[in-house]
py3Dmol code that shows the C-alpha trace and the ligand (Angstrom):
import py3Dmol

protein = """\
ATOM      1  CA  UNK A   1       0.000   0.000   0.000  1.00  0.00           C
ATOM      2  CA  UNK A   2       1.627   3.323  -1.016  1.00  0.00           C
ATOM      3  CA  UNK A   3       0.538   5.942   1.123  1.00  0.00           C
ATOM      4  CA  UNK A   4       1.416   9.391   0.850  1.00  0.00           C
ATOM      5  CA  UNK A   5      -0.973  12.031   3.043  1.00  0.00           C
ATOM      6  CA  UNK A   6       1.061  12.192   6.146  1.00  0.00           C
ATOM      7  CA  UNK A   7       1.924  14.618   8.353  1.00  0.00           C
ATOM      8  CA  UNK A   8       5.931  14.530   9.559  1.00  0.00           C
ATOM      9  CA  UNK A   9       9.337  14.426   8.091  1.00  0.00           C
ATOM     10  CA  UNK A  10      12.219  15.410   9.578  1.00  0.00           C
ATOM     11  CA  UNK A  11      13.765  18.726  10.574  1.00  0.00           C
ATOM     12  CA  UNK A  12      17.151  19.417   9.988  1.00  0.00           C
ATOM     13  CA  UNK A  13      19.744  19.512  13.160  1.00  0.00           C
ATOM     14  CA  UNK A  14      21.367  22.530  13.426  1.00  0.00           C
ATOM     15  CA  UNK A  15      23.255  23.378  16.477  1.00  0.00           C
ATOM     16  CA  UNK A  16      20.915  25.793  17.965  1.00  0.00           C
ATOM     17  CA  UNK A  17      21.977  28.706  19.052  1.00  0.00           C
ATOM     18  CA  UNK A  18      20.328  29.494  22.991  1.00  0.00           C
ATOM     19  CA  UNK A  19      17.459  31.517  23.194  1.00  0.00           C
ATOM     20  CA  UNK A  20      16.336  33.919  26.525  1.00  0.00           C
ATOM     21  CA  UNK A  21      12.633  32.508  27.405  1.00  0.00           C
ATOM     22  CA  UNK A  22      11.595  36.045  27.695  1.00  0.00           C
ATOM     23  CA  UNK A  23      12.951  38.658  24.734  1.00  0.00           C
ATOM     24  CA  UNK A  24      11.414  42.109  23.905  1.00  0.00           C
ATOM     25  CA  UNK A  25      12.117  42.057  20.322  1.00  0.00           C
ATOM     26  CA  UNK A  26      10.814  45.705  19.368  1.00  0.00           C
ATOM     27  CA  UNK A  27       8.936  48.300  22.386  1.00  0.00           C
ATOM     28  CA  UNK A  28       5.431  46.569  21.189  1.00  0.00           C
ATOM     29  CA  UNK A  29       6.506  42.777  20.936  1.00  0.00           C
ATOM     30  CA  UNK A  30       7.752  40.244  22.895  1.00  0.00           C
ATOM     31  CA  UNK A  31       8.543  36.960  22.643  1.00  0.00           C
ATOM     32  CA  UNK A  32       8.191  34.480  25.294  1.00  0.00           C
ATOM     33  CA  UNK A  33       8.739  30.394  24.741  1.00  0.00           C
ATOM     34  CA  UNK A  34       7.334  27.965  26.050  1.00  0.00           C
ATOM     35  CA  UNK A  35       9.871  25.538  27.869  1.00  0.00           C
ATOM     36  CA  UNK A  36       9.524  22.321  25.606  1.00  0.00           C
ATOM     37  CA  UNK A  37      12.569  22.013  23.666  1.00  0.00           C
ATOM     38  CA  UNK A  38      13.298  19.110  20.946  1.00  0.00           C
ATOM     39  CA  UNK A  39      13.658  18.224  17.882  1.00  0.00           C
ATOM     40  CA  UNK A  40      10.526  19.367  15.871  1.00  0.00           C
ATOM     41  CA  UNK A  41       9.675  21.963  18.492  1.00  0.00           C
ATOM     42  CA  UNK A  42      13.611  23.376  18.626  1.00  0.00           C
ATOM     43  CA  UNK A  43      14.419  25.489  21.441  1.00  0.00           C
ATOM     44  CA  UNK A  44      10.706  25.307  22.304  1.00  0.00           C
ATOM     45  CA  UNK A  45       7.254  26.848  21.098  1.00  0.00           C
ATOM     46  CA  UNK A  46       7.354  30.656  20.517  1.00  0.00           C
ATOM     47  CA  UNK A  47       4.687  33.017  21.412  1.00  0.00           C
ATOM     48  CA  UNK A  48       4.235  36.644  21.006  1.00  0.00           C
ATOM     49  CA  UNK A  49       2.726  39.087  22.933  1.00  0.00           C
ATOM     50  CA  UNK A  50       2.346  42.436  21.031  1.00  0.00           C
ATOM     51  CA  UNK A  51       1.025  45.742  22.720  1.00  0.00           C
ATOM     52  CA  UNK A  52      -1.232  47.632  20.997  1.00  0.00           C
ATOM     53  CA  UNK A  53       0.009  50.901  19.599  1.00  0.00           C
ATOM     54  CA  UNK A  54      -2.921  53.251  19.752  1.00  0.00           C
ATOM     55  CA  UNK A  55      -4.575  51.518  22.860  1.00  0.00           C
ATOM     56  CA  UNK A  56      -1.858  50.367  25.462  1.00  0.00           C
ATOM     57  CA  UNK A  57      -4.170  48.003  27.767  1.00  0.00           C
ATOM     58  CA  UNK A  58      -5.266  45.720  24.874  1.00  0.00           C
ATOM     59  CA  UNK A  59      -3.023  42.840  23.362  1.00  0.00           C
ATOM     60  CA  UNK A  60      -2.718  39.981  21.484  1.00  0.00           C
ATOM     61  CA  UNK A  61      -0.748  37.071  21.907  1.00  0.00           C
ATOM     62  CA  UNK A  62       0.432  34.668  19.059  1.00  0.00           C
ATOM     63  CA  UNK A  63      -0.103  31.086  20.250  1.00  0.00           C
ATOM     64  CA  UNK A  64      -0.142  29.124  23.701  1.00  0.00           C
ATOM     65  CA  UNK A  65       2.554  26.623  23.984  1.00  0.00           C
ATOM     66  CA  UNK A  66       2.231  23.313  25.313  1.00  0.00           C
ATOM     67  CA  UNK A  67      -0.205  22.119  27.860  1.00  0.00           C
ATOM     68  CA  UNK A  68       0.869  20.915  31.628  1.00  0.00           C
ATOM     69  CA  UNK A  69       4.266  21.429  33.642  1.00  0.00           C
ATOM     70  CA  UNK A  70       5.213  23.687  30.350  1.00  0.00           C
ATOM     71  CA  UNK A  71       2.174  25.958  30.285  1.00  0.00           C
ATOM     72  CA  UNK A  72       2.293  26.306  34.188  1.00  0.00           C
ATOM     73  CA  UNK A  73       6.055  27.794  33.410  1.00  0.00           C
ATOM     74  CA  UNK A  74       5.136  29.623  30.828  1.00  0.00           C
ATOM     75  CA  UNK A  75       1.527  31.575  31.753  1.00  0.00           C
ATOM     76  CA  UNK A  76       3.949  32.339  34.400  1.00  0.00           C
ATOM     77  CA  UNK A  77       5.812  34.458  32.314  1.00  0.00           C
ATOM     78  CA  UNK A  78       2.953  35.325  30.015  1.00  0.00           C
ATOM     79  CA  UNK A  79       1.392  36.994  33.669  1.00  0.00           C
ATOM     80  CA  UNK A  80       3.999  39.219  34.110  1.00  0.00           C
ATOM     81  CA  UNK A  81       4.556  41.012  31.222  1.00  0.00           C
ATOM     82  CA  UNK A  82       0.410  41.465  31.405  1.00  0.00           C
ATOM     83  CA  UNK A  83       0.751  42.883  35.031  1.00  0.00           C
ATOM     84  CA  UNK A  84       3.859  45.159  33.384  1.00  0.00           C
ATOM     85  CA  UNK A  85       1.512  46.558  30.894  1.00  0.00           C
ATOM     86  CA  UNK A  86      -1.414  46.328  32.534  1.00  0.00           C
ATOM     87  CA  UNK A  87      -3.202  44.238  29.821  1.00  0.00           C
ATOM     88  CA  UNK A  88      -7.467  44.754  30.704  1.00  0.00           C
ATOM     89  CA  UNK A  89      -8.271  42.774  27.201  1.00  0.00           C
ATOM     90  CA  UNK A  90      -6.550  40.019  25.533  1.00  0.00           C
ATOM     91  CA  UNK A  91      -7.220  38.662  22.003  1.00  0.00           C
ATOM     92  CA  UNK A  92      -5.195  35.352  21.529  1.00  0.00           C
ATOM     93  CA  UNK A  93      -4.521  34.152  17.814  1.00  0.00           C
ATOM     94  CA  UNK A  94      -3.293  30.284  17.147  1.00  0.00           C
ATOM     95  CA  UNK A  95      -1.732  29.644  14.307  1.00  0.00           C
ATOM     96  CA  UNK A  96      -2.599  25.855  14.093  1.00  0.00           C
ATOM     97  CA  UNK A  97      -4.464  22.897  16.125  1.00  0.00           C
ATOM     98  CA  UNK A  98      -1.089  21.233  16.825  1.00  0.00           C
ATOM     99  CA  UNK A  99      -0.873  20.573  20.885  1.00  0.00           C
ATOM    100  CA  UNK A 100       2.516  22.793  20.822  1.00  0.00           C
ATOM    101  CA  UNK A 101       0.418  25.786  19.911  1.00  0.00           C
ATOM    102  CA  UNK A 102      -2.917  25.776  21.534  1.00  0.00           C
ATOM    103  CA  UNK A 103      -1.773  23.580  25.104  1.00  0.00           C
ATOM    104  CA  UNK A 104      -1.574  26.366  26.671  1.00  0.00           C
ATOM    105  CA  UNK A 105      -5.213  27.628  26.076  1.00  0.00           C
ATOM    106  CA  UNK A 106      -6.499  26.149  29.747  1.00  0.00           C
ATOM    107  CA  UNK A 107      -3.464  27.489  31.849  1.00  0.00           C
ATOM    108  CA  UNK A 108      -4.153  31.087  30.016  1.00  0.00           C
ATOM    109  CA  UNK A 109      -7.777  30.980  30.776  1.00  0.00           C
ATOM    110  CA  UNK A 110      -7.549  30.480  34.362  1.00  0.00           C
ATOM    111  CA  UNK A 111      -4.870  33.181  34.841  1.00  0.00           C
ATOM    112  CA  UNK A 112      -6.876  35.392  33.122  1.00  0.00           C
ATOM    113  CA  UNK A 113      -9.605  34.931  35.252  1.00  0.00           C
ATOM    114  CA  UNK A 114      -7.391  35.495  38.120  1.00  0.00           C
ATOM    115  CA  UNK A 115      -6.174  38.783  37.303  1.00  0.00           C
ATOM    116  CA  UNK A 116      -9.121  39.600  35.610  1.00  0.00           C
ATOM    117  CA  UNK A 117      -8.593  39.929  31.990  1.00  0.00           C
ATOM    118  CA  UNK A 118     -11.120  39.856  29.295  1.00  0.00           C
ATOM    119  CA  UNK A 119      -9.681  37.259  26.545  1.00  0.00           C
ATOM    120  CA  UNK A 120     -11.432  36.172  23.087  1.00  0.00           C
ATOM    121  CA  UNK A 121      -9.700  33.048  21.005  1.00  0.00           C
ATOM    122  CA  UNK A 122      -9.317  33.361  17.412  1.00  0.00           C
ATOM    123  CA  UNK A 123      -8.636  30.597  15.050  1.00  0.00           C
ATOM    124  CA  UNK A 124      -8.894  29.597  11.054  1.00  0.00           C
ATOM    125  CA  UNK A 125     -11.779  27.043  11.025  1.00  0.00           C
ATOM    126  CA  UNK A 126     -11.086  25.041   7.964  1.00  0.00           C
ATOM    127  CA  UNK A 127     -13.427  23.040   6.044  1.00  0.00           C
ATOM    128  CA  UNK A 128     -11.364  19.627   6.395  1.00  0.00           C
ATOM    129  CA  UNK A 129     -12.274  18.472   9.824  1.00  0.00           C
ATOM    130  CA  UNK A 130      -9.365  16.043  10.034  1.00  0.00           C
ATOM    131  CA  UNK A 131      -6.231  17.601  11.345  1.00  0.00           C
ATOM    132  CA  UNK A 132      -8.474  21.053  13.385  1.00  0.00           C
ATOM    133  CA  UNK A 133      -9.759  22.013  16.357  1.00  0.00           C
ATOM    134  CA  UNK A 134     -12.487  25.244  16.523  1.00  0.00           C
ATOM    135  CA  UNK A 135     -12.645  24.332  20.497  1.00  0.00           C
ATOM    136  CA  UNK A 136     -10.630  23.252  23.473  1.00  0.00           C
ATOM    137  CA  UNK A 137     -12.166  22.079  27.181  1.00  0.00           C
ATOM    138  CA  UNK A 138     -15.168  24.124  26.580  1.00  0.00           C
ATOM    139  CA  UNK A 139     -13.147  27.320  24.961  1.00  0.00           C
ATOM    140  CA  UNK A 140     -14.341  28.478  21.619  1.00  0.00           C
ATOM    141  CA  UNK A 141     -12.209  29.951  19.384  1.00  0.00           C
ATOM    142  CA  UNK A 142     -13.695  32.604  16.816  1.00  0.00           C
ATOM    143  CA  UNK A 143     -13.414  31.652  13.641  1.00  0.00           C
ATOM    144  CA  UNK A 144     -10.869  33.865  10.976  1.00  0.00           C
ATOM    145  CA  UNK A 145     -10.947  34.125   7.472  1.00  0.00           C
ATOM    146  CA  UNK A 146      -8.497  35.383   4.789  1.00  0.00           C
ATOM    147  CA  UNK A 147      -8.108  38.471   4.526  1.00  0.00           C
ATOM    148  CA  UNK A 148      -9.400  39.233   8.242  1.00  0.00           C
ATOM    149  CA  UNK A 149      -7.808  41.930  10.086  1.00  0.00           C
ATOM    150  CA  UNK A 150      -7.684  41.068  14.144  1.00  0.00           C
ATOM    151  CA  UNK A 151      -6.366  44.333  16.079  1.00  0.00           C
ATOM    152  CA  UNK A 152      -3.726  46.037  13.799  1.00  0.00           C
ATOM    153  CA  UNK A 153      -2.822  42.270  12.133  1.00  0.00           C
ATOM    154  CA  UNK A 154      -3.734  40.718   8.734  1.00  0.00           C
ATOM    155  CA  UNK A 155      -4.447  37.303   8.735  1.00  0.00           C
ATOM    156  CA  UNK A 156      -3.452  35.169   5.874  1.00  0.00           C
ATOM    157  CA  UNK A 157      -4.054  31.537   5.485  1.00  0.00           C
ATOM    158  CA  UNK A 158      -1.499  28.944   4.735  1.00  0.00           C
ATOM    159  CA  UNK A 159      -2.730  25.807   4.828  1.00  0.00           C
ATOM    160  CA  UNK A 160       0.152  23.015   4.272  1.00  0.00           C
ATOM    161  CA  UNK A 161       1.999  22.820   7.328  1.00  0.00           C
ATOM    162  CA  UNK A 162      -1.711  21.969   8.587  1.00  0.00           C
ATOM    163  CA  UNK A 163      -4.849  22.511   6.358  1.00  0.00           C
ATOM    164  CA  UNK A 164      -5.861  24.829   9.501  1.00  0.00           C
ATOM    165  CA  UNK A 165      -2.440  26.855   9.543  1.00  0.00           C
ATOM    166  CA  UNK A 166      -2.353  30.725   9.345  1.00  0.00           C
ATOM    167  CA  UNK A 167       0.496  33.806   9.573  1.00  0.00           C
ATOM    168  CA  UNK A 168      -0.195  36.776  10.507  1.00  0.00           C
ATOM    169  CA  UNK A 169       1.169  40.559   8.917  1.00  0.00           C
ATOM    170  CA  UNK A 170       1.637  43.543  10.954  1.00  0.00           C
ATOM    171  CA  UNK A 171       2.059  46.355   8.562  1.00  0.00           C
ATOM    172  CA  UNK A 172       2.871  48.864  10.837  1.00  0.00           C
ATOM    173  CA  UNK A 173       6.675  47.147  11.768  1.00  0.00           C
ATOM    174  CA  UNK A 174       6.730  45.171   8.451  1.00  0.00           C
ATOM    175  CA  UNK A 175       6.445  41.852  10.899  1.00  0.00           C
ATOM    176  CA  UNK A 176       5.512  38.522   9.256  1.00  0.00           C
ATOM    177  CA  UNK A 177       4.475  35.606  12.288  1.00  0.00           C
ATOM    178  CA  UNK A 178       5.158  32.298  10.371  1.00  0.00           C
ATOM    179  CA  UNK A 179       3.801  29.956  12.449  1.00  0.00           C
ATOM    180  CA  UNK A 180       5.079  26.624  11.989  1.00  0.00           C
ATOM    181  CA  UNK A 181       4.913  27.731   7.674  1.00  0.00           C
ATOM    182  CA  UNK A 182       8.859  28.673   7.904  1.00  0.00           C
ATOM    183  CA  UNK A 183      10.836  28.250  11.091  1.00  0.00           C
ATOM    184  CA  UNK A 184      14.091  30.037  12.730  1.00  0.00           C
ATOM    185  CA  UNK A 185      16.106  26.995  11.780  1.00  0.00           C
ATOM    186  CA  UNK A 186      16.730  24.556   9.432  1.00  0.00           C
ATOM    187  CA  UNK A 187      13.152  23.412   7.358  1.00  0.00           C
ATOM    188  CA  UNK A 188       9.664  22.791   8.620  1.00  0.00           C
ATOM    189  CA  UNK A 189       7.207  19.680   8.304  1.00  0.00           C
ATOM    190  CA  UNK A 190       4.438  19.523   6.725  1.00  0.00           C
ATOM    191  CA  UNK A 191       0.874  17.205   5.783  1.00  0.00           C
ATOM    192  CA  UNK A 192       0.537  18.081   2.186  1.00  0.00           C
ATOM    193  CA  UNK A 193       3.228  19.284   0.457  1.00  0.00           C
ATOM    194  CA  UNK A 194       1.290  20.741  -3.106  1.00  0.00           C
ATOM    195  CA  UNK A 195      -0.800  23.453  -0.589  1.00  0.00           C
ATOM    196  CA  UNK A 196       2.349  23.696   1.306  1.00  0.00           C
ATOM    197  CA  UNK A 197       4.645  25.235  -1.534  1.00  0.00           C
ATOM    198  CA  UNK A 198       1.411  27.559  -2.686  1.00  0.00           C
ATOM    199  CA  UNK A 199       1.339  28.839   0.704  1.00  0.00           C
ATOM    200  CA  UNK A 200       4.537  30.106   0.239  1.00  0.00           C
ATOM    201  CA  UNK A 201       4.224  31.807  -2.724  1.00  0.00           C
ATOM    202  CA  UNK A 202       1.010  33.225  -1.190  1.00  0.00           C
ATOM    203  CA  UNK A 203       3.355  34.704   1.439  1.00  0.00           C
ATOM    204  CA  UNK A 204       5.601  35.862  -1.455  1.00  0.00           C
ATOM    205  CA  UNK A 205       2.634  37.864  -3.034  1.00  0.00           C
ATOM    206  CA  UNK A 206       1.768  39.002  -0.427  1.00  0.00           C
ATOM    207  CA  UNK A 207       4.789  40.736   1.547  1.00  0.00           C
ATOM    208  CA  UNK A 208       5.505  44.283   0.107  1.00  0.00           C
ATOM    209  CA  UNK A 209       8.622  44.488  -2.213  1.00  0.00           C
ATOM    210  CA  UNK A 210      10.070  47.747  -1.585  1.00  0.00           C
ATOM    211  CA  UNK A 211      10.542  47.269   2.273  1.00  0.00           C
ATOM    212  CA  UNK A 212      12.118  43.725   3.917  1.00  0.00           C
ATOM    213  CA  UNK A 213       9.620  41.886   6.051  1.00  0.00           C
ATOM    214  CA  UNK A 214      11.430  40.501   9.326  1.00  0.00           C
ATOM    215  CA  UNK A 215       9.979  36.830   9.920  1.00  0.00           C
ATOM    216  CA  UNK A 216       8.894  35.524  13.880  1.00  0.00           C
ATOM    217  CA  UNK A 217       8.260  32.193  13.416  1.00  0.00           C
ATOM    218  CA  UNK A 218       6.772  29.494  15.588  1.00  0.00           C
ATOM    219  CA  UNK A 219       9.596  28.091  16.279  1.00  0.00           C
ATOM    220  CA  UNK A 220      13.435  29.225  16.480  1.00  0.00           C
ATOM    221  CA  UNK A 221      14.958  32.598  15.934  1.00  0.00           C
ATOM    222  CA  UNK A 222      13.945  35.800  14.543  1.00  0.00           C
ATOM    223  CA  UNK A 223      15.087  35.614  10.700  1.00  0.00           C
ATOM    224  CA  UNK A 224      15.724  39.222   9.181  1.00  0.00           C
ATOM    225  CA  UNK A 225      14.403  38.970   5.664  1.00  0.00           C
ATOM    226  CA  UNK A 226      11.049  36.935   5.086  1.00  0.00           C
ATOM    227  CA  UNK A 227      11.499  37.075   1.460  1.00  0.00           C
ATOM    228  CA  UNK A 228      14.300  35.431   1.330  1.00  0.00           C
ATOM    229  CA  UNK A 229      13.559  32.645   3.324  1.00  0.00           C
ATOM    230  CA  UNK A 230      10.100  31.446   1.923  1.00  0.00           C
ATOM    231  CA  UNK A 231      12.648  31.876  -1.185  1.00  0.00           C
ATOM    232  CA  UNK A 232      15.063  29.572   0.267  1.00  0.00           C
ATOM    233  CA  UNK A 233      12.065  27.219   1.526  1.00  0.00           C
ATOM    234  CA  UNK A 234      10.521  26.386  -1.780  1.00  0.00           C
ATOM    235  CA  UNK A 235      14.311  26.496  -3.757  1.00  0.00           C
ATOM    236  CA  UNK A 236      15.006  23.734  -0.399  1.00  0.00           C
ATOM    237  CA  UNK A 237      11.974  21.411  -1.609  1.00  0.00           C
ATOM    238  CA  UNK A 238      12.417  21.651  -5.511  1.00  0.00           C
ATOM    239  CA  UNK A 239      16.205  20.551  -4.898  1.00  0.00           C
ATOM    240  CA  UNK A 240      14.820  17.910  -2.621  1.00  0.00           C
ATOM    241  CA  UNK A 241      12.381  16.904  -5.398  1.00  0.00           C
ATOM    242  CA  UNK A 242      15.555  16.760  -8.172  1.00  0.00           C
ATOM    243  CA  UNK A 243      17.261  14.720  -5.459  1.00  0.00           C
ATOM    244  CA  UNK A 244      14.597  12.230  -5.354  1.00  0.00           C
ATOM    245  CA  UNK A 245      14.098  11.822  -8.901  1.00  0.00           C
ATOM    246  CA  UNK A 246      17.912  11.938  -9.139  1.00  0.00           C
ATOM    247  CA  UNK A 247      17.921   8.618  -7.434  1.00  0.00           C
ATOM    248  CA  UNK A 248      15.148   7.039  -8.919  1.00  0.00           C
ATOM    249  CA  UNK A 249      17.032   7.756 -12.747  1.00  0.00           C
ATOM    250  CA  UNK A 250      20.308   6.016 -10.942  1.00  0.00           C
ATOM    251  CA  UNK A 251      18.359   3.344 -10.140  1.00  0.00           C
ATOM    252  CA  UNK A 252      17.362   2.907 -13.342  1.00  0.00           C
ATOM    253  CA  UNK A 253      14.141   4.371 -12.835  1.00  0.00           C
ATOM    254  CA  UNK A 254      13.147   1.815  -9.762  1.00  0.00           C
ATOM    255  CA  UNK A 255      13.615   2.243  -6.272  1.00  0.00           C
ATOM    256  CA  UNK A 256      11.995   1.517  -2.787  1.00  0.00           C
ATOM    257  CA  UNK A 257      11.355   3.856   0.086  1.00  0.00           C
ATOM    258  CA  UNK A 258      13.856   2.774   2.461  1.00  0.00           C
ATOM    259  CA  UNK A 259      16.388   2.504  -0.386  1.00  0.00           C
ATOM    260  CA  UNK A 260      15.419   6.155  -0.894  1.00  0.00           C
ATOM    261  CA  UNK A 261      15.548   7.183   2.581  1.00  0.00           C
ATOM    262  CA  UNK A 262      19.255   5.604   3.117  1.00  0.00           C
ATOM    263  CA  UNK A 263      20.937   8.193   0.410  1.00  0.00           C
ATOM    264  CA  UNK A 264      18.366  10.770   1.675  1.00  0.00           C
ATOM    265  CA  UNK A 265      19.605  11.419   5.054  1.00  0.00           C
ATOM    266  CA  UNK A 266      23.014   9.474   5.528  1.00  0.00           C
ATOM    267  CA  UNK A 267      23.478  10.315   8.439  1.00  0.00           C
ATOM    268  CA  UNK A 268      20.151   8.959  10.286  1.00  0.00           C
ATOM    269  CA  UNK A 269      21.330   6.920  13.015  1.00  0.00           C
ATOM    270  CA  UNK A 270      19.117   3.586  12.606  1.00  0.00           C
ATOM    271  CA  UNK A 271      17.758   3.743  16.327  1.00  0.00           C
ATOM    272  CA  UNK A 272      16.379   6.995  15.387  1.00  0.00           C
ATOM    273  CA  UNK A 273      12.714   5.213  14.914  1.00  0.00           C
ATOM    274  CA  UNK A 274      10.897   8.531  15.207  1.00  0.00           C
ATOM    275  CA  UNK A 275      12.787  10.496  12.742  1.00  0.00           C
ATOM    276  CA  UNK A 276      13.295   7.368  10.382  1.00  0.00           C
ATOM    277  CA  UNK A 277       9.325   7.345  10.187  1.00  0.00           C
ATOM    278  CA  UNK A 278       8.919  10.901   9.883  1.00  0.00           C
ATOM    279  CA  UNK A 279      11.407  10.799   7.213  1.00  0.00           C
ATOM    280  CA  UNK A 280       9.851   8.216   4.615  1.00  0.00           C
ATOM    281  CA  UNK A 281       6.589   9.952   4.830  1.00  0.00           C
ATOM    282  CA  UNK A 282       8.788  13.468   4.083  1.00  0.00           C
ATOM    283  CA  UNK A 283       9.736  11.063   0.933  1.00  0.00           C
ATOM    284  CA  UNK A 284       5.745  10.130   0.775  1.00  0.00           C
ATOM    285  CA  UNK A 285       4.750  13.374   0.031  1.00  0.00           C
ATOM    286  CA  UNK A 286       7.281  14.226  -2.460  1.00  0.00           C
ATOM    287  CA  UNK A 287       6.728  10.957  -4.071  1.00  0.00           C
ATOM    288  CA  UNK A 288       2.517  11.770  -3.898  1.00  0.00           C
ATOM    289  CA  UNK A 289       3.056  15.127  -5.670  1.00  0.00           C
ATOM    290  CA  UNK A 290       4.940  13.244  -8.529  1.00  0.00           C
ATOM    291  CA  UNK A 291       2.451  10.628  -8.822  1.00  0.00           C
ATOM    292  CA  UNK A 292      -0.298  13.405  -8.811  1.00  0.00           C
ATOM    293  CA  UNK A 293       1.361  14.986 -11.697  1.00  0.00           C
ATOM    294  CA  UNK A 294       1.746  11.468 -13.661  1.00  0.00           C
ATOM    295  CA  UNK A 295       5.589  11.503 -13.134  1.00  0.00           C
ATOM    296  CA  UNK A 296       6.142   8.137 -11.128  1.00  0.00           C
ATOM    297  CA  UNK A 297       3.759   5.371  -9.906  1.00  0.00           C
ATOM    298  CA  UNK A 298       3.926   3.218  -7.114  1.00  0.00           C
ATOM    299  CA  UNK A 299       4.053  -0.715  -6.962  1.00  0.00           C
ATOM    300  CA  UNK A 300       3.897  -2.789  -3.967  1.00  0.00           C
ATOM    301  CA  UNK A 301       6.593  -6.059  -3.937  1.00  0.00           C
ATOM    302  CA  UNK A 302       6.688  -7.971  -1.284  1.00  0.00           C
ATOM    303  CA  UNK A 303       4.654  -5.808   1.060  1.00  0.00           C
ATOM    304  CA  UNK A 304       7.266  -2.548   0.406  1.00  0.00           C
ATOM    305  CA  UNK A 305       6.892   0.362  -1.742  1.00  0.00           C
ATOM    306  CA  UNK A 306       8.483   0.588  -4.902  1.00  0.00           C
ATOM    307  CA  UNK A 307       8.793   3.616  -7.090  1.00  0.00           C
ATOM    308  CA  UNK A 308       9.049   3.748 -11.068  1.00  0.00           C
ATOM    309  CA  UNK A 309       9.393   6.414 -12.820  1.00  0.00           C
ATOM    310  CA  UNK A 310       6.632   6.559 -15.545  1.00  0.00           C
ATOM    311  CA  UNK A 311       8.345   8.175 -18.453  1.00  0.00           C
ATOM    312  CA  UNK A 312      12.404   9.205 -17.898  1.00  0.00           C
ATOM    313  CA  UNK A 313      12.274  11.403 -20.899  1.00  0.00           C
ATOM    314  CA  UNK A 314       9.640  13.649 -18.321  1.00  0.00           C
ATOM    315  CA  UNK A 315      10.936  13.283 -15.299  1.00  0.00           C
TER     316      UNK A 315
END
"""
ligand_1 = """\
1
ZN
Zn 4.993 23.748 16.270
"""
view = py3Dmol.view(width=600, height=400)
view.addModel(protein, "pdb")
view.setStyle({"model": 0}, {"cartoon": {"style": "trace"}})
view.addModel(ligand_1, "xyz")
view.setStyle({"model": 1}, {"stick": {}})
view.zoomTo()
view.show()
């Protein structure tokens, strides 16, 4: 059985460079992360909590963290930088349904409570139930829609990363919040990889050309120049797509996944089961969107996957 609509392959491994939990990044925005580090979350999830210009006891914070012992640490730190600016209303956007973005929804809710803020949840409700939430332990979360504008932010979906996934603008410091879509390090994961690369060229169209866009993504450090990394993103996956194909022609047209895998990513240590997995549905997808577009097919021997490129004068 040749399945391709999954949801993981591996990051890369940089050596990450340490981040403070709690950074003011500009006078109006700062980030604080949420204290679960690893290897598709980094040096843990980032969240942003960005003051309101015009009215100074309003804000809106980008995403939750995770849930338990990490959100306890974390609305910890989310608390006082509320107290510091004396935060009366709070407007919370996730990004995604993924439990490293929205665990920290029940933790938030009860603070608020305590120190009396007034919060409203706002997420992209998309049409394919399978991989979102619109609700969490009784919390509803107010739908979005393209093109939305929440506070002084315009809200663009993404879907790819997730069907549900959106980033955020903020025109008045030229600000793109990425989300999971492109992170501080190394490349992302994502479910379907055909809505995932027009996502990024969404973002491309969309981000102004005469000014640079500095990207705060989900995960990892700020990056200076959003352009240039969705660039980098979708140049990252064509080359890994060339790769791919690259093997298949050496192979005489015919390979199998794990065959694929093993030139892939070299050095994989074999205990890594996790990333191993994550890694031949990475090759999935890639090998889905080739199928899709008549390039390869796939042929089950023995209970493995083999791919065969259709036509090698096309591919
Ligand atoms: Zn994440």
């Amino acid at each position: 059985m040749c399945t391709t609509n999954s949801t993981n392959q591996p990051p890369s491994s940089p050596h990450l460079p340490p981040l403070a939990p709690l950074t003011a990044l500009t006078p109006t925005t700062t980030r604080i992360i949420a204290p679960n580090p690893g290897p598709f979350t980094l040096q843990g999830s980032n969240t942003y909590l960005l003051r309101h210009p015009s009215s100074p006891h309003t804000a809106t914070l980008i995403d939750t963290g995770a849930a338990g012992d990490v959100a306890r640490k974390w609305v910890e730190m989310v608390k006082n930088v509320v107290r510091e600016w004396r935060v009366g209303e709070l407007g919370i956007v996730l990004t995604h349904w993924h439990a490293d973005h929205v665990g920290g929804v029940d933790e938030l809710t009860k603070m608020a409570k305590e120190e009396n803020i007034t919060m409203t949840f706002h997420k992209y409700h998309t049409p394919d139930p399978k991989s979102s939430i619109n609700s969490l332990e009784g919390t509803q979360f107010i739908p979005l829609h393209d093109g939305d504008r929440l506070a002084h932010l315009d809200i663009i979906t993404t879907p790819g990363h997730t069907s549900d996934h959106i980033c955020l603008y903020d025109p008045h410091t030229h600000t793109l919040f990425s989300g999971d879509c492109i992170l501080g390090h190394g490349s992302t994961v994502f479910e379907n990889l055909t809505t995932y690369i027009a996502s990024l060229r969404k973002l491309l169209s969309f981000l102004p050309v005469d000014t640079q866009t500095v990207l705060y993504p989900g995960h990892g450090d700020v990056l200076p120049d959003a352009r240039a990394a969705i660039e980098g993103y979708i140049r990252h996956r064509m080359e890994r797509e060339a790769q791919i194909v690259g093997i298949l022609r050496e192979r005489e047209g015919v390979a199998g996944v794990d065959e694929i895998v093993k030139v892939l990513y070299p050095d994989m240590p074999e205990g890594e089961a996790r990333l191993r997995g994550a890694a031949r549905r990475g090759l999935g997808l890639h090998l889905g969107k080739l199928r899709d577009e008549g390039r390869v097919v796939c042929r089950g021997v023995g209970g493995g996957e083999v791919w065969e490129i259709v036509d090698r004068g096309s591919v």
